[in-house]
C-alpha positions as CSV (number, residue, x, y, z in Angstrom):
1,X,0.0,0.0,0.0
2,X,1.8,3.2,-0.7
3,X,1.2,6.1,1.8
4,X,-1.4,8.3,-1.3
5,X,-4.1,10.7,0.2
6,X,-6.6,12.7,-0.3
7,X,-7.4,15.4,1.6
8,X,-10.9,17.3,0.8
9,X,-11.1,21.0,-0.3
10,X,-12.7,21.5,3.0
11,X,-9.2,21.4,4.8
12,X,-6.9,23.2,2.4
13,X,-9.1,26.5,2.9
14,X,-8.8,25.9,6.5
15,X,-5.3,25.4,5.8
16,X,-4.7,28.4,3.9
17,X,-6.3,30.2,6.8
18,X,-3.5,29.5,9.1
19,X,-0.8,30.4,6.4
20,X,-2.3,33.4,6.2
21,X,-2.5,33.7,9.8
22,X,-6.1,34.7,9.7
23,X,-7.8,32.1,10.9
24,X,-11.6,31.7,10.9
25,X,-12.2,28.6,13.4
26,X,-10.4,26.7,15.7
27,X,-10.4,23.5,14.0
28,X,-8.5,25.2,11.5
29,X,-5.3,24.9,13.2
30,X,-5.9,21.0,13.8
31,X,-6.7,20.7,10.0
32,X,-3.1,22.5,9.4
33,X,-1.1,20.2,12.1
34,X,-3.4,16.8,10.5
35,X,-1.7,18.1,7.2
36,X,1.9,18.7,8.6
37,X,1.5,15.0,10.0
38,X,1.0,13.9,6.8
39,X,3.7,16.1,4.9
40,X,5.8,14.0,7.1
41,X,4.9,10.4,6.4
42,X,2.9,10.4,3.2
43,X,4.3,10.0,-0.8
44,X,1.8,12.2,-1.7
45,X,-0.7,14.3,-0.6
46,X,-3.6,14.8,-3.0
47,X,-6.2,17.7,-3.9
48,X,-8.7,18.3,-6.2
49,X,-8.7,21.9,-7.6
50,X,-10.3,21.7,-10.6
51,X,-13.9,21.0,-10.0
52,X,-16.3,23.6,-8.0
53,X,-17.1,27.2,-8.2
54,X,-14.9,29.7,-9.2
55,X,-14.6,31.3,-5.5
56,X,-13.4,27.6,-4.1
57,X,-10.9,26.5,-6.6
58,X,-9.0,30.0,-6.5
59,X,-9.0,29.5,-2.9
60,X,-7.4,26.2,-3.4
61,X,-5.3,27.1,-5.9
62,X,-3.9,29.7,-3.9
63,X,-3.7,27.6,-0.9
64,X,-1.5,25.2,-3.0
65,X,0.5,27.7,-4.6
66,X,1.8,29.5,-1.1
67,X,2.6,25.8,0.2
68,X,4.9,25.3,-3.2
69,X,6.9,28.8,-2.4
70,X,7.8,27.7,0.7
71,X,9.1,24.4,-0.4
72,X,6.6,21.9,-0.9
73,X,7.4,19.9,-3.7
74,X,4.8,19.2,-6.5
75,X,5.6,15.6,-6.4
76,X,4.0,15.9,-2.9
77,X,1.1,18.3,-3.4
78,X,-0.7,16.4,-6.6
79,X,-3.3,18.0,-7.9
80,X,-5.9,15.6,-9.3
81,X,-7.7,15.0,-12.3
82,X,-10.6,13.7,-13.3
83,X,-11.6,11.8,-16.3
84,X,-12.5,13.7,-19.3
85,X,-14.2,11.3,-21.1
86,X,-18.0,10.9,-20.9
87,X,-18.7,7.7,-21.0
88,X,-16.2,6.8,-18.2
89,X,-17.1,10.0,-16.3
90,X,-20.7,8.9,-16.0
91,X,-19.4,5.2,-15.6
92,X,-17.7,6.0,-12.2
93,X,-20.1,8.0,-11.1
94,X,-23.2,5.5,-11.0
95,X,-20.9,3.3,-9.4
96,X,-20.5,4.9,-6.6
97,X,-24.1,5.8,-6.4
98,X,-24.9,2.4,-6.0
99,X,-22.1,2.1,-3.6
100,X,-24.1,5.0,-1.1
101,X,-27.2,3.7,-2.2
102,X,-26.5,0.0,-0.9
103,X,-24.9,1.6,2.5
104,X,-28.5,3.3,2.7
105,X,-30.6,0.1,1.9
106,X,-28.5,-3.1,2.8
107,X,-30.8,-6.4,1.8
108,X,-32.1,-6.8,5.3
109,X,-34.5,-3.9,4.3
110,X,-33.5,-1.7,7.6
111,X,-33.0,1.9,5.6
112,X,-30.5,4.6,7.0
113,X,-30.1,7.8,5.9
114,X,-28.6,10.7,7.6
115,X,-30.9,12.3,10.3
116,X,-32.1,15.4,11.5
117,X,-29.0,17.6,12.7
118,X,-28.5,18.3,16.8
119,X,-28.7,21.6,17.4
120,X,-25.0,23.6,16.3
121,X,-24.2,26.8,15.4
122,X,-23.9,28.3,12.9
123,X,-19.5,28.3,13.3
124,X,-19.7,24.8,13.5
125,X,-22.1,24.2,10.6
126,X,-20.5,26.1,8.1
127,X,-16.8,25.2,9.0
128,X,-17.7,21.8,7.5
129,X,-17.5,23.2,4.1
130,X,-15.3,26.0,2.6
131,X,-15.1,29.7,2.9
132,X,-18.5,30.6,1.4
133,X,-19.7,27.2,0.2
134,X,-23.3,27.6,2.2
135,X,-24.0,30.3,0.2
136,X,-23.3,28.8,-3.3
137,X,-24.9,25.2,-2.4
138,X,-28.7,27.6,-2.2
139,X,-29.4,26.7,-5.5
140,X,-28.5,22.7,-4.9
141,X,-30.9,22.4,-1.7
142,X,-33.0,24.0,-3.8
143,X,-33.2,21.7,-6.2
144,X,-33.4,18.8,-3.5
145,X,-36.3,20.4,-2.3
146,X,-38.0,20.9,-5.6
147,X,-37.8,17.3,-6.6
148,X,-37.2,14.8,-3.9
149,X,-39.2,16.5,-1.1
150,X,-42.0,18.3,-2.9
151,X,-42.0,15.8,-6.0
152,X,-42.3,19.5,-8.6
153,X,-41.8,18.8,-12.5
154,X,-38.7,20.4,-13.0
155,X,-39.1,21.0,-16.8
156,X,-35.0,21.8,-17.4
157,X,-33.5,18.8,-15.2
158,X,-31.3,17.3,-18.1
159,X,-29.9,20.5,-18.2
160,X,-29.4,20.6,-14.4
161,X,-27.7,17.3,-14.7
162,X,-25.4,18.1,-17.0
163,X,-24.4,21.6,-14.9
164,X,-23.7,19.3,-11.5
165,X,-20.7,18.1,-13.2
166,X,-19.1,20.8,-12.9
167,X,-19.7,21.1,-9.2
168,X,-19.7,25.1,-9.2
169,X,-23.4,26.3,-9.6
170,X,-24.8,22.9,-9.1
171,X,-23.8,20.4,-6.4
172,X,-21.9,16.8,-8.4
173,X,-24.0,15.6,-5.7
174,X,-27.5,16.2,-7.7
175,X,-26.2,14.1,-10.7
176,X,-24.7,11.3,-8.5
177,X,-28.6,11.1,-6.8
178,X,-30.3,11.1,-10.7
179,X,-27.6,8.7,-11.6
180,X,-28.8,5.9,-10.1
181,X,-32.6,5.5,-10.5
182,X,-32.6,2.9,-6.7
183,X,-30.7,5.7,-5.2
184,X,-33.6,8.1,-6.8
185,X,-36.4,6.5,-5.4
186,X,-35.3,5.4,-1.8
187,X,-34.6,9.6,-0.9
188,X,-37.8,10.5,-2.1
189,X,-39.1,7.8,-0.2
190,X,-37.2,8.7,3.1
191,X,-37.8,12.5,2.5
192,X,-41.4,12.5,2.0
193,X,-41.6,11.0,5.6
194,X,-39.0,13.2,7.0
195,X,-39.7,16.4,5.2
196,X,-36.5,17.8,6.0
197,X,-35.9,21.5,6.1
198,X,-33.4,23.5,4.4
199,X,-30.9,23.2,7.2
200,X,-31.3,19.6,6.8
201,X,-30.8,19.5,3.3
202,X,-27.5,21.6,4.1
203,X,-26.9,18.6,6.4
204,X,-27.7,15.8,3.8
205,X,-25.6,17.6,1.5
206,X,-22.3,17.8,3.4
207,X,-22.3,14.3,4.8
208,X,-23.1,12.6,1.4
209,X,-20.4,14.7,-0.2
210,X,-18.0,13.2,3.1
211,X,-19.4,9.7,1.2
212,X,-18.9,10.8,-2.2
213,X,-14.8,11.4,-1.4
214,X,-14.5,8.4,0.6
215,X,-15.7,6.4,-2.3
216,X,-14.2,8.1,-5.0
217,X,-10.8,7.6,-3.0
218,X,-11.4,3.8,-2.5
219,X,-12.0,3.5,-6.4
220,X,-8.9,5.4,-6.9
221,X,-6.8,3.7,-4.5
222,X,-6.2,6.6,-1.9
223,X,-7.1,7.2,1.2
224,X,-9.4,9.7,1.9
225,X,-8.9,12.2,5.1
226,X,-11.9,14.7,5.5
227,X,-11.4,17.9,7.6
228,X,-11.6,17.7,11.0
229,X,-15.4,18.9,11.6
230,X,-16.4,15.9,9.3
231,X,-13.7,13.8,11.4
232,X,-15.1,14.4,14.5
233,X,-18.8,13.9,13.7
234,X,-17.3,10.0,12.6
235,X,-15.1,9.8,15.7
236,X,-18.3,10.6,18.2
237,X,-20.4,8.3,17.1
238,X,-17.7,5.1,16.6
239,X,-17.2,6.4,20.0
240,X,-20.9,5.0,21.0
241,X,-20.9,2.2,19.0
242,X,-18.0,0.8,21.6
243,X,-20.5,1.0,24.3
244,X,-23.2,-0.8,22.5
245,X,-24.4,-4.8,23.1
246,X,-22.1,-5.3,26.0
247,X,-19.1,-3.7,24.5
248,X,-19.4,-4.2,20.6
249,X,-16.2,-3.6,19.3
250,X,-16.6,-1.3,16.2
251,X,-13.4,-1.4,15.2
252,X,-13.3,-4.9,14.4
253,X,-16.9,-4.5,12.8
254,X,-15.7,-1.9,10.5
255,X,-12.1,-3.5,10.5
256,X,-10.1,0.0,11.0
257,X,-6.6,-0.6,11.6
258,X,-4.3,1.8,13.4
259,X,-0.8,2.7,11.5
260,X,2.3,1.7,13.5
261,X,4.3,4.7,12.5
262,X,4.5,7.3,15.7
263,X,3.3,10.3,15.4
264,X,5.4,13.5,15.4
265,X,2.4,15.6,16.4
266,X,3.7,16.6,20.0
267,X,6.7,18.0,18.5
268,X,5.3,19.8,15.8
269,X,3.1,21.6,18.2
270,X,5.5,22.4,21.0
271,X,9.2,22.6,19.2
272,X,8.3,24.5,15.5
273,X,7.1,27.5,16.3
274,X,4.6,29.8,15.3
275,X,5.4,30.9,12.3
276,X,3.1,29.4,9.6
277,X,6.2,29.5,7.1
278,X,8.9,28.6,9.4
279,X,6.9,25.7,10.7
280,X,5.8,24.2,7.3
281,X,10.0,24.6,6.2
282,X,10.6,22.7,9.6
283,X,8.2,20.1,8.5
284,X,9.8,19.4,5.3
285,X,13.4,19.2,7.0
286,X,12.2,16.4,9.1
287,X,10.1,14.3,6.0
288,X,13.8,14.6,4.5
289,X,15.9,13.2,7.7
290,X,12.8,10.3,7.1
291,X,12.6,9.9,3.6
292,X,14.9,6.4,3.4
293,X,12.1,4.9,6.0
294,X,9.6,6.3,3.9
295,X,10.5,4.7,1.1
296,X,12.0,1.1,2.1
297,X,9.3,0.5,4.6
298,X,6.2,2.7,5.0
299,X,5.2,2.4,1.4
300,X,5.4,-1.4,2.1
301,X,2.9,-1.8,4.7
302,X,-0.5,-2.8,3.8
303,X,-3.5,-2.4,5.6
304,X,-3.2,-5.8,6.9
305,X,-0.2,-5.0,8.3
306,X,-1.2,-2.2,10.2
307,X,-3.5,-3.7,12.6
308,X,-2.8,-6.6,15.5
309,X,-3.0,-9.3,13.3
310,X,1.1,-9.4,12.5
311,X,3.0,-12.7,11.5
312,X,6.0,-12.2,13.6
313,X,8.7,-11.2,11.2
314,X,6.5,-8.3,10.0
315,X,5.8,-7.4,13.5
316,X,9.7,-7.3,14.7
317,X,10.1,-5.2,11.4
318,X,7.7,-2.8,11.8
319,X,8.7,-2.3,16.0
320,X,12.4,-1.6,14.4
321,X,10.6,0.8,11.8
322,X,8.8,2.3,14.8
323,X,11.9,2.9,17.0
324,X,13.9,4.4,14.4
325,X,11.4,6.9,13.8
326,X,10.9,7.4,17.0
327,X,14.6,8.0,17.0
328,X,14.8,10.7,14.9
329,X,11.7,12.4,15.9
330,X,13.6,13.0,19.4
331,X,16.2,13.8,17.8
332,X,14.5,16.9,15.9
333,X,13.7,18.4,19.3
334,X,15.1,21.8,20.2
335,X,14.8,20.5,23.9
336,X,16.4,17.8,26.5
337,X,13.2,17.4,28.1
338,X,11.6,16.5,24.8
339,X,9.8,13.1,25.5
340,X,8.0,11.3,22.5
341,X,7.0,8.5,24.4
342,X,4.8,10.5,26.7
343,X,2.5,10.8,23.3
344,X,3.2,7.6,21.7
345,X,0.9,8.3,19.3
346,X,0.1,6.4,16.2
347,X,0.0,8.5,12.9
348,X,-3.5,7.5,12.4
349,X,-6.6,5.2,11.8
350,X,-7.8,3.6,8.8
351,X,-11.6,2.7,9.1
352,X,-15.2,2.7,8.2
353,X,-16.7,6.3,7.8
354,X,-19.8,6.5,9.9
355,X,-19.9,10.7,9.3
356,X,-23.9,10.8,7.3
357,X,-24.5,8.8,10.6
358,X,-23.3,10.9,13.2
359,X,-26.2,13.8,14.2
360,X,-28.3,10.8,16.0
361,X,-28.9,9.6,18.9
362,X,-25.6,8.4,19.7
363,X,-27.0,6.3,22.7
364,X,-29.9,4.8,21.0
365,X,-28.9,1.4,20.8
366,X,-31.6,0.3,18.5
367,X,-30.0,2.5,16.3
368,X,-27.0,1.9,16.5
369,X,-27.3,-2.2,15.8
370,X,-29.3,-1.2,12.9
371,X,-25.3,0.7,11.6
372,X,-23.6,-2.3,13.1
373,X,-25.6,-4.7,11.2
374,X,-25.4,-2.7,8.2
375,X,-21.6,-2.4,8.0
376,X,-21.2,-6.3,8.4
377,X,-23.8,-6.9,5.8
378,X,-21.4,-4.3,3.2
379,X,-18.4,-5.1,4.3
380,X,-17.0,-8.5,2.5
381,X,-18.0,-6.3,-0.8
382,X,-16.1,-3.3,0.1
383,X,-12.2,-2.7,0.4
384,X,-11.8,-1.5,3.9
385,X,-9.0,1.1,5.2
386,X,-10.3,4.0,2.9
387,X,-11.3,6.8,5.5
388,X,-8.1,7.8,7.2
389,X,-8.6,9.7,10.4
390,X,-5.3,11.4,11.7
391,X,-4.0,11.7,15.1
392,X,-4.5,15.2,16.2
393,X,-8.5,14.9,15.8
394,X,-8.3,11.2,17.5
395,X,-6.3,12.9,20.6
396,X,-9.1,16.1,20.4
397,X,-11.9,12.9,20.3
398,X,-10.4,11.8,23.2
399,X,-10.3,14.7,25.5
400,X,-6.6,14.9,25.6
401,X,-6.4,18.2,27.8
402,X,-3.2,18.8,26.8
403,X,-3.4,18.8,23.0
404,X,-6.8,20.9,23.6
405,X,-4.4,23.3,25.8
406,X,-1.7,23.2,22.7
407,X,-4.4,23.9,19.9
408,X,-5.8,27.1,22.2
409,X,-2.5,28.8,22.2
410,X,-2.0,28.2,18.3
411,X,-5.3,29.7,17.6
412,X,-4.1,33.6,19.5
413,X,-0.5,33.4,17.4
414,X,-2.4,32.2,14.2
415,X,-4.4,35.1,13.8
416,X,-4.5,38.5,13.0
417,X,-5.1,41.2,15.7
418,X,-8.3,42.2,14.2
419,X,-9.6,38.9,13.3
420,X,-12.3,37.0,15.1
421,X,-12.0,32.8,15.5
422,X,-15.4,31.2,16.2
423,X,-14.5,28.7,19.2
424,X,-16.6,25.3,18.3
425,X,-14.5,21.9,19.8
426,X,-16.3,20.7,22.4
């Protein structure tokens, strides 16, 4: 498995907030530190900056562009494409449509489709998309409303199908629903019963894209890492579906598997500064003093590596792998007292992505058997591993107080004077 991602356009604006040291939220500093992590260990980091509005890809692109100046190489940062032609355009988009649709309606005929949202604010709603996104995706809940909810005659859908794939004035995510005539029927179905507001159209429409980009990845052999808002909302509720049925384990039921490569998180947050810039340069110096480990043994381990299951002379070769590391990490320290092993981190999780799940009850457990059934019913046809959640946003998860305390005191030195952050981890 080589170490590929991609990361959603979601982050890189958050992203380009901190380099601009003007940041908006303060999940924006965790998406940054999530992406130095990665700038460490992975071969490349992917984006997509092609598709979408006109506002979002120049934010992107300029995003991208300020992380090349200062030193990130191109061979890193990959910009993606997607497929010109037609035929295979429309080919790889019904197949992921039936991919969300049989999530939705597994054979066992229990349906599950995103829920009403709790109760959030307005911060932490709109940080799950980029800078202005709500605004543009009017016309695409719109559209929702016009033909799944009230059922209208909307005399110029062909040509509203054939604007989605651009993804700028129309959502992708309106032709992926038409795509697939299943997928079609069963939201009309569930939204005439539910007859979800606008809000919760704004809902549907951010988790199914988090679906959309964790398929598309799987079907392009990356792994997909989502922003930290969209992380989180996955993390709380995996988080309940441990204390289900007498302890149901979900990681084995969605078969996630944790990364043995440490994490250099705890040093990137307390030895590299706070100068956007000088940290990102920093970053790079230490992918370089680990590039040989990068490339005789990280981009050898597969997923079934990665989790407990080791034969024992993979195991004793990875533990060297992870020493070394280790090693070098402390050695990158500015300080004596430096201790990695107090965070003894791993670089991240591989799992199932439960995010279009995560705004219900997290304690019903009739609920939550109803997910657990559904993933073991999808699961032998699926590849698992696709949905990469990185170790800053699993320490946040777990109430680390001291990365919370670490991510505070980022937030004042990434910002400018005048500049407000909206406050929305829990």
């Amino acid at each position: 498995m080589s170490m590929k991602h991609f990361r959603d356009i979601t982050s890189y604006h958050a992203i380009g907030r901190v380099l601009d040291k003007n940041i908006k939220y303060d999940s924006d500093v965790i998406d940054f530190y999530n992406f130095l992590s990665q700038l460490i260990f992975c071969d490349e980091i992917r984006v997509s900056s092609e598709l979408g509005p006109d506002e979002i890809k120049s934010g992107t692109k300029r995003t991208i562009e300020k992380l090349k100046s200062w030193g990130v190489d191109k061979s890193i940062l990959v910009e993606l494409e997607y497929p010109d032609d037609e035929e295979m355009f429309a080919k790889q988009q019904k197949e992921i449509a039936k991919l969300i649709y049989n999530d939705w309606a597994p054979n066992r005929g229990n349906i599950i489709l995103p829920g009403p949202p709790r109760l959030e604010s307005n911060a932490a709603r709109e940080s799950k998309f980029p800078t202005g996104y709500v605004e543009i995706l009017e016309q695409t809940v719109k559209i929702l409303e016009d033909t799944l909810v009230a059922q209208k005659q909307v005399d110029n859908l062909d040509h509203i199908l054939t604007q989605s794939k651009a993804d700028a004035d129309v959502s992708y995510l309106v032709g992926l629903i038409f795509s697939y005539e299943p997928l079609t029927k069963l939201l009309t179905t569930h939204f005439q019963n539910q007859r979800p507001t606008k809000e919760q159209l704004l809902d549907f429409v951010s988790k199914t894209r988090n679906k959309f980009n964790a398929y598309w990845s799987m079907l392009n052999d990356l792994h997909f890492s989502s922003s930290h808002a969209r992380s989180m909302s996955s993390l709380a509720l995996e988080n309940s579906l441990h204390q289900v049925g007498g302890g149901v384990n979900a990681l084995e039921t969605s078969e996630s598997a944790t990364f043995k490569v440490p994490s250099a998180v705890h040093l990137l947050l307390s030895q590299f500064g706070n100068e956007p810039e000088e940290i990102v340069k920093r970053t790079l110096a230490l992918r370089g003093h680990l590039s040989e480990f990068r490339r005789k043994n990280l981009s050898n381990i597969s997923v079934s590596d990665v989790g407990d299951n080791y034969k024992n002379d993979e195991f004793r070769e990875i533990e060297y792998v992870y020493r070394d590391i280790k090693n070098i990490i402390s050695e990158q320290s500015q300080s004596r007292f430096f201790d990695i092993n107090r965070f003894d981190l791993n670089i991240g999780t591989l799992n199932y992505c439960y995010t279009e799940y995560a705004n219900e009850s997290y304690h019903n457990p009739g609920f939550l058997q109803k997910i657990i059934s559904n993933v073991k019913d999808k699961r032998e046809n699926n590849k698992k591993g696709n949905y990469f959640i990185q170790d800053l946003s699993i320490m946040i998860s777990q109430q680390d107080d001291y990365f919370k305390r670490e991510v505070a005191i980022k937030v004042k030195e990434f910002r400018k004077h005048n500049s407000k952050v909206e406050i929305i981890l829990p």
